[in-house]
C-alpha positions in Angstrom: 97.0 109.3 -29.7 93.1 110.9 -29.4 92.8 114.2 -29.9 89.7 116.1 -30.4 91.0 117.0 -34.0 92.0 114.2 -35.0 88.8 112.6 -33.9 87.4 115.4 -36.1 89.6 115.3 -39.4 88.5 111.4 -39.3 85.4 112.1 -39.3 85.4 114.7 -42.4 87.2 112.7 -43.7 84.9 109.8 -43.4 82.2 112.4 -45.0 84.0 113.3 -47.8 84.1 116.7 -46.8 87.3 119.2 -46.4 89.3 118.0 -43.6 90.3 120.9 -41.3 93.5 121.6 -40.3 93.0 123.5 -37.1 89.9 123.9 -34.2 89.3 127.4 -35.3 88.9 126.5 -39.4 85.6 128.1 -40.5 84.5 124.8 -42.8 80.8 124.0 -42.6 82.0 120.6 -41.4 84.2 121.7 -38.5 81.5 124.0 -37.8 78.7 120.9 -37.5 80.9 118.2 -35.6 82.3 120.8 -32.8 78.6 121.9 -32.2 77.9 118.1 -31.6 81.4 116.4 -30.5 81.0 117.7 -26.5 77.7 116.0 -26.5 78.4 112.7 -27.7 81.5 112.5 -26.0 80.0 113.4 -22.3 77.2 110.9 -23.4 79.9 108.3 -24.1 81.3 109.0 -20.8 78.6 109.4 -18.7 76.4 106.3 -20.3 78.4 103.4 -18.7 79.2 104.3 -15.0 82.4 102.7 -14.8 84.8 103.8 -17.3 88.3 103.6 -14.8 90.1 105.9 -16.9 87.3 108.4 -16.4 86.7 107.5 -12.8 87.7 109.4 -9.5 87.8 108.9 -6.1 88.0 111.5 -3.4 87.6 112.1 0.1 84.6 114.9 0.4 85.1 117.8 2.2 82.2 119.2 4.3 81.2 123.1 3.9 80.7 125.5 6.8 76.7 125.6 5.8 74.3 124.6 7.2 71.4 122.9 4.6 67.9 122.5 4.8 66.2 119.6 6.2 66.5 116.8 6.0 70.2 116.5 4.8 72.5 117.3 8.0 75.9 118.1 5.8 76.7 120.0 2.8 79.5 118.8 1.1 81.5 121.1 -2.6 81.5 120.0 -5.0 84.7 118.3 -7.3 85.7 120.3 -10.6 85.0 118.7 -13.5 81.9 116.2 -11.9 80.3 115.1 -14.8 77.8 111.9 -13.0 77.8 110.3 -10.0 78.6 106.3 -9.7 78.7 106.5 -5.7 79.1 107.8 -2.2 80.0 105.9 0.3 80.8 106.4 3.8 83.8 105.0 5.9 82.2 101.7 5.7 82.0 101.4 2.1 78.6 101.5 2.2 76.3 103.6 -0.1 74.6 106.4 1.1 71.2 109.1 0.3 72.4 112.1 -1.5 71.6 115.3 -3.2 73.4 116.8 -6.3 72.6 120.5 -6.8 74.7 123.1 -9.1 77.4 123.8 -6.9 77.3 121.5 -3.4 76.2 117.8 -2.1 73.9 117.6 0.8 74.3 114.0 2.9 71.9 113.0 5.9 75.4 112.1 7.6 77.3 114.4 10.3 80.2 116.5 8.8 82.8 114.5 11.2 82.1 111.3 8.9 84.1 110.7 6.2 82.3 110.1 3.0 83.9 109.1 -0.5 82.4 109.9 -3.8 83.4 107.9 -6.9 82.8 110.1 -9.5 83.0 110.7 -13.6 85.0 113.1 -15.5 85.8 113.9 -18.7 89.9 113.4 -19.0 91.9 114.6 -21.6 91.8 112.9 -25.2 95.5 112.0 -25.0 94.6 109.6 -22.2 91.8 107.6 -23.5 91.8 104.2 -24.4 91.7 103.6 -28.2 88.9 101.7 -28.2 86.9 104.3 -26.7 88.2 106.9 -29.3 87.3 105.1 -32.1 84.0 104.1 -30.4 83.6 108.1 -30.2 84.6 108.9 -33.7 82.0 106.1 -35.1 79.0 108.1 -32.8 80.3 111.2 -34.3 80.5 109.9 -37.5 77.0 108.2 -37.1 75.4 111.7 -35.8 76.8 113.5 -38.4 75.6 111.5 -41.0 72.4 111.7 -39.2 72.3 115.9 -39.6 73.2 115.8 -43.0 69.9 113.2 -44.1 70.8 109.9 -44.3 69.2 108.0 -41.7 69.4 104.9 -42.6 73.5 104.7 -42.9 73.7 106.8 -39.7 71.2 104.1 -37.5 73.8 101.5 -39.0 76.7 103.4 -38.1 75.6 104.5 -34.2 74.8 100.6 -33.7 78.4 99.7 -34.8 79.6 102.8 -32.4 77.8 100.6 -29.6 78.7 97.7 -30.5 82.5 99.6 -30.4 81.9 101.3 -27.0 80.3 97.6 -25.5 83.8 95.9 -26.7 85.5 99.0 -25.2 84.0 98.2 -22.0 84.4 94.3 -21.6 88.2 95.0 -22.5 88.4 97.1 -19.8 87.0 95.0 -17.1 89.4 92.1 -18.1 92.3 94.7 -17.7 91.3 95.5 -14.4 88.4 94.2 -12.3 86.5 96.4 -10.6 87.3 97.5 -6.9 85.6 96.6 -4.0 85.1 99.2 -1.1 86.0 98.6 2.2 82.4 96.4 3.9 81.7 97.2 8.0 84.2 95.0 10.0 80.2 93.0 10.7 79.5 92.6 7.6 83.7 91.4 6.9 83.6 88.6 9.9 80.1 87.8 9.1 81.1 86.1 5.4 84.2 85.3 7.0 86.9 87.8 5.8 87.9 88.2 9.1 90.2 85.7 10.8 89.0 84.7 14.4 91.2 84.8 17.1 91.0 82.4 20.0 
């Protein structure tokens, strides 16, 4: 099971370095792969739109604001948003939107339902092992990186990709990816819709 210390310890490991024990140890290495672990692991993440165990999909709830011209609806924001694959409204379609700190604005009125399939960063514990290992070869690739030696780290970060692409195709043979409800138009016009006579 992932955890951000274990993901750690391998990587001191890994080093050569004193492993830490806990989060809070104050060794130089702990010290160098926590200042850098949130940023390769959010990258991971948010670099292939798409990861299912890091995906979301919820129903968005209009605000009592009015925004600016020219969106018509302002929409909060989810906790924990990291990127944005989609949002679609009850059509499946994809629609124009705007991301700012705290809100979404949409050019659609607030009695439409829109969906947004969104990214977040789960818990270790629930990641695929693939994708941990992918993350602790980044880390291990960065770290080597900070600490001179180029050359190793390039090699390193390309076998992390290589690790994150074979993380990916694994996933989409587990599960293909979902299609969206299409307009009932577009549904009867390639057929998906069963005359009736």
């Amino acid at each position: 099971m992932a955890s951000k210390i274990n993901i750690i310890k391998a990587v001191a490991a890994r080093l050569g370095e004193e492993v830490p024990q806990s989060l809070n140890d104050d060794v130089d290495v702990m010290i160098a792969l926590d200042a850098i672990y949130n940023s390769v692991v959010e990258e991971a993440i948010t670099s292939k739109i798409g990861w299912q165990f890091a995906t979301r999909t919820v129903t968005l709830t209009a605000t009592a604001n009015t925004p600016t011209a020219p969106w018509k609806t302002e929409y909060s924001r989810p906790n924990g948003l990291l990127g944005i694959s989609d949002v679609l409204d009850e059509y499946g379609t994809s629609i124009d939107y705007e991301l700012s700190e705290s809100v979404i604005y949409s050019n659609r009125y607030s009695d439409q339902a829109l969906t947004l399939v969104y990214t977040f960063w789960p818990d270790e514990a629930l990641w695929p092992g693939d994708f941990a290992g992918a993350v602790e070869e980044e880390l291990f690739g960065r770290a080597l990186g900070a600490f001179d030696e180029l050359i190793r780290s390039l090699e390193i970060r390309q076998i992390a990709e290589d690790k994150f692409k074979k993380a990916f195709r694994r996933q989409m043979r587990q599960r293909p990816p979902q299609r969206f409800n299409t307009s009932p138009l577009l549904r009867a016009w390639f057929g998906r819709v069963s005359r009736r006579y």
